[in-house]
Backbone as JSON Lines, residues from 0, in Angstrom:
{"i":0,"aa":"X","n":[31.02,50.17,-64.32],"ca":[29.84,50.24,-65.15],"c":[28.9,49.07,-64.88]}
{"i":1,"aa":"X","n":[29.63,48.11,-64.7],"ca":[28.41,46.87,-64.24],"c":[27.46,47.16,-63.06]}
{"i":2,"aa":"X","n":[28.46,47.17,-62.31],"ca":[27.61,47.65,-60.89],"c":[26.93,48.83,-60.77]}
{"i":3,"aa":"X","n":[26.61,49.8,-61.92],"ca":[25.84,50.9,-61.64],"c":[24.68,49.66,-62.62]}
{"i":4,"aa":"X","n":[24.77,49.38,-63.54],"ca":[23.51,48.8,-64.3],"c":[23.1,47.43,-63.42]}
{"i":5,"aa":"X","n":[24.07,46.67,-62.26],"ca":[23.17,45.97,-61.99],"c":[22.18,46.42,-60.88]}
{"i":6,"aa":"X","n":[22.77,47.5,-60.39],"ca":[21.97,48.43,-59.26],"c":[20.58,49.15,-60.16]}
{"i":7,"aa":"X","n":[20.83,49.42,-60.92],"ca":[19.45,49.89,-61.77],"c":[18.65,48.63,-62.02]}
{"i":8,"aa":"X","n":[19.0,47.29,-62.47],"ca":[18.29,46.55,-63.03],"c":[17.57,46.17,-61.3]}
{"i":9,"aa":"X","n":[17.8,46.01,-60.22],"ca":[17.95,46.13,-59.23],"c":[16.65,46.77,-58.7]}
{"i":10,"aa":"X","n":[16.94,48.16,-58.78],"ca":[16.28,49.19,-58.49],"c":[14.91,48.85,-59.51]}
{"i":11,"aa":"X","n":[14.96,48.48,-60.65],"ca":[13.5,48.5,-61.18],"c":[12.77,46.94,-61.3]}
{"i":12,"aa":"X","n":[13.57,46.45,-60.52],"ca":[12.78,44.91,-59.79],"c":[12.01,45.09,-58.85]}
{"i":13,"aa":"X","n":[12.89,45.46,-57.76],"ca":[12.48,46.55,-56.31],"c":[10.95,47.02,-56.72]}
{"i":14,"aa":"X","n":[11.23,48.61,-57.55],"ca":[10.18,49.15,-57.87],"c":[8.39,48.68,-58.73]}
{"i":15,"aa":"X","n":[9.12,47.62,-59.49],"ca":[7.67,46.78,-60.03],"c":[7.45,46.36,-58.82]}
{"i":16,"aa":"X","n":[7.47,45.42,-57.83],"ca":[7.79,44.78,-57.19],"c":[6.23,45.37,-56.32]}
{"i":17,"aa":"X","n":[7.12,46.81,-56.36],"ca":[6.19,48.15,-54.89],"c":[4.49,47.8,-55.73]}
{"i":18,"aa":"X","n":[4.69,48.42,-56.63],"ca":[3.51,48.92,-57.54],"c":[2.74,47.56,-57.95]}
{"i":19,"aa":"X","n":[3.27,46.41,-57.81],"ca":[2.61,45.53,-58.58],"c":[1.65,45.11,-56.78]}
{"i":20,"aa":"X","n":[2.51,45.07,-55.83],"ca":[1.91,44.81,-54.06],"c":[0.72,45.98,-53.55]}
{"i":21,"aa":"X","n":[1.18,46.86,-54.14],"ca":[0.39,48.19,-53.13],"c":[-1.26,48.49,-54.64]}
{"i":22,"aa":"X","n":[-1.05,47.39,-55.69],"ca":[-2.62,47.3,-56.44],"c":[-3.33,47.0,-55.88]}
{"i":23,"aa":"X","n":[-4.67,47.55,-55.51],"ca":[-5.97,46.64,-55.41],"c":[-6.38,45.88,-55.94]}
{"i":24,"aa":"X","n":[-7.84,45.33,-55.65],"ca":[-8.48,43.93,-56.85],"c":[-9.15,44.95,-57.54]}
{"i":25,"aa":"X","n":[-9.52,44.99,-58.66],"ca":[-10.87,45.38,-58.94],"c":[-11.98,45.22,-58.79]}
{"i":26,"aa":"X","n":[-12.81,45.73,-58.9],"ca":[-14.33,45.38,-59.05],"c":[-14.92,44.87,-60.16]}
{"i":27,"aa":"X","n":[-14.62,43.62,-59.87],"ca":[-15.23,43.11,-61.82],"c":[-16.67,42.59,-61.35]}
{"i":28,"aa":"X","n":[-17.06,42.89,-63.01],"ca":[-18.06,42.53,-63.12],"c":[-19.01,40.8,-62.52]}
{"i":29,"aa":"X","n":[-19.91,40.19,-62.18],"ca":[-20.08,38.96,-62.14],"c":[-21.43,38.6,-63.0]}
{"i":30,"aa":"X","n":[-20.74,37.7,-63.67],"ca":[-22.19,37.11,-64.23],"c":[-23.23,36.85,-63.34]}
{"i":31,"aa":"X","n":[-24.53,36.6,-63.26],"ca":[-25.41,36.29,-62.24],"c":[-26.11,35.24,-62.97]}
{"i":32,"aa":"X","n":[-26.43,35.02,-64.22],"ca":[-27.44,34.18,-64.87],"c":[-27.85,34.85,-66.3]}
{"i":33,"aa":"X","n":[-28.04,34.25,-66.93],"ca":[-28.52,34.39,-68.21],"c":[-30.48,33.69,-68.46]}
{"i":34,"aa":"X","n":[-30.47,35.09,-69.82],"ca":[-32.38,34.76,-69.26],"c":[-32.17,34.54,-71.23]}
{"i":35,"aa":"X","n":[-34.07,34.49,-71.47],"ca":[-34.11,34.0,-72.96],"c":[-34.93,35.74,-73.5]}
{"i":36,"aa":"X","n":[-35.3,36.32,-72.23],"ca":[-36.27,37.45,-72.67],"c":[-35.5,38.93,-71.5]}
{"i":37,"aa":"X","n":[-35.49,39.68,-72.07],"ca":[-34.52,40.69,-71.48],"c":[-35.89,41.25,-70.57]}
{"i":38,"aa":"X","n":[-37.08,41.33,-70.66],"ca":[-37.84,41.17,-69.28],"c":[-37.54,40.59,-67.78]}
{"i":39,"aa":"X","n":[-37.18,39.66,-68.37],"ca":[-36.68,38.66,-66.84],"c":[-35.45,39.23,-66.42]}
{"i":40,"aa":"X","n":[-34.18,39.08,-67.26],"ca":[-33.43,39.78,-66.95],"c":[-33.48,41.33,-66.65]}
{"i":41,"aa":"X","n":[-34.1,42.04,-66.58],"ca":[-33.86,43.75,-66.08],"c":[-35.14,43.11,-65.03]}
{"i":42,"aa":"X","n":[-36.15,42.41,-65.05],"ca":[-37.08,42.07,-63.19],"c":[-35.77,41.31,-62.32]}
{"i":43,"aa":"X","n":[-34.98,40.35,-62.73],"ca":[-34.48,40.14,-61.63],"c":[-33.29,40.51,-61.19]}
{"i":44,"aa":"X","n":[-32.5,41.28,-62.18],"ca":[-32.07,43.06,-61.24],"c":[-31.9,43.51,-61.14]}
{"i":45,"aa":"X","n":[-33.51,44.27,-61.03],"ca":[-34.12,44.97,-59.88],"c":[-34.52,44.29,-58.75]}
{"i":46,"aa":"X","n":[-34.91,42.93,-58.89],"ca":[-35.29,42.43,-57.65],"c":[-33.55,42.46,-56.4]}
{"i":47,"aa":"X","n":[-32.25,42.19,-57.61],"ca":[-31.28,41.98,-56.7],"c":[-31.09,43.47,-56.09]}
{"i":48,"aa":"X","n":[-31.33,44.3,-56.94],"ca":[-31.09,45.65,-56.3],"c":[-31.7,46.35,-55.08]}
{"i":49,"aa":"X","n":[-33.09,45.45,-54.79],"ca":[-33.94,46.17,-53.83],"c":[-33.69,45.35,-53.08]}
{"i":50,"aa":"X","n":[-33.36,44.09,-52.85],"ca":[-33.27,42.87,-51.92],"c":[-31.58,43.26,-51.78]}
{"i":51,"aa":"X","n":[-31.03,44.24,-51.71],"ca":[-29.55,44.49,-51.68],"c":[-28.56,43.28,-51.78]}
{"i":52,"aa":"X","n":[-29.05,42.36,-52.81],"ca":[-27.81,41.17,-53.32],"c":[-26.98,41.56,-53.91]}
{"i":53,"aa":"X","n":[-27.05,43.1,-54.74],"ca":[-25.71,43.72,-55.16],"c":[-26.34,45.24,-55.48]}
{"i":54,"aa":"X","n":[-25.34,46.19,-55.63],"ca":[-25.49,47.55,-55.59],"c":[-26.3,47.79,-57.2]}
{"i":55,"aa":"X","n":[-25.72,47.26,-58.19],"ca":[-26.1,47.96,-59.6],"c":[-26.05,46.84,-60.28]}
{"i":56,"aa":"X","n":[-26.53,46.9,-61.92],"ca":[-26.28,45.53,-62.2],"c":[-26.13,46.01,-63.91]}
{"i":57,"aa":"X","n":[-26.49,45.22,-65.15],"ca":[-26.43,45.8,-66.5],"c":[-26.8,44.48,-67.17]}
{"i":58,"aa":"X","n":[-27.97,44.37,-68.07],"ca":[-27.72,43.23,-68.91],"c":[-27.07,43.51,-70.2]}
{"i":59,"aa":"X","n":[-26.71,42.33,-70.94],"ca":[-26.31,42.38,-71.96],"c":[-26.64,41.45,-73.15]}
{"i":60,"aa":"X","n":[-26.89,41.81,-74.42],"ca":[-27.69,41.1,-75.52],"c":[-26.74,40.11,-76.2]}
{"i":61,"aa":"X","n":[-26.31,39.02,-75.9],"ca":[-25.52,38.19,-76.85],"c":[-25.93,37.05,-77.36]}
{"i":62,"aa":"X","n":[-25.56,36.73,-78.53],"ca":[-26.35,35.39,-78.88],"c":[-27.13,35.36,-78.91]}
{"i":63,"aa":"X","n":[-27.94,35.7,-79.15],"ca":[-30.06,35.53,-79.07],"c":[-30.21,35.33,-77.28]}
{"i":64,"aa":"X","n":[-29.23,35.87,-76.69],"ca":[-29.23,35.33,-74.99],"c":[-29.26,36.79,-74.44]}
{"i":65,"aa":"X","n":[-30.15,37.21,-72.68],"ca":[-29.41,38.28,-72.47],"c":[-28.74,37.78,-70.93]}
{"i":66,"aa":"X","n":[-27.47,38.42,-70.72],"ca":[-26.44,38.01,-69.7],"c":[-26.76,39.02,-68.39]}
{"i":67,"aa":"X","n":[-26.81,38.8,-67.41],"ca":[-26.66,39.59,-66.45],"c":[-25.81,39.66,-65.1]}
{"i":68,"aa":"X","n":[-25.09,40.65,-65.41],"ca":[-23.93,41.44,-64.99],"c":[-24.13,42.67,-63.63]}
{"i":69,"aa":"X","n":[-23.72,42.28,-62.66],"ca":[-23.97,42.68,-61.21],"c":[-21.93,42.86,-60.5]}
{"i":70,"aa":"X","n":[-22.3,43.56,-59.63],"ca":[-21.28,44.0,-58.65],"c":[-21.8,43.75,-57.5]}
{"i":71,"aa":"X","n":[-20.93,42.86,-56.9],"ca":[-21.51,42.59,-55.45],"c":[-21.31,43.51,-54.56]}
């Protein structure tokens, strides 16, 4: 009985092991800069979007601040 459970405990070391190696990175988000007027932030990008500094981008309203959020 031991040796079948230490072969399982075994077997699902092994197996995290696979799954945790064969993950990709993600694609996270990157901050780019923070503006005081969500004008600036949605002009500059678009400026990164047409100057291809990153594919898409999103601001966001926090704090009386807006954040902007790009994928390189």
């Amino acid at each position: 009985m031991r040796k079948i459970r230490a072969l399982a405990v075994v077997g699902a070391l092994v197996g995290g092991l696979v799954v945790t190696a064969s993950a990709g990175p993600a694609h996270a988000d990157t901050l780019r800069n923070v503006y005081y007027s969500s004008y600036d932030c949605y002009r500059y990008g678009d400026y990164g979007v047409q100057n291809n500094l990153w594919s898409w981008y999103h601001c966001d309203y926090q704090y009386n601040l807006w954040f902007l959020y790009s994928v390189p």
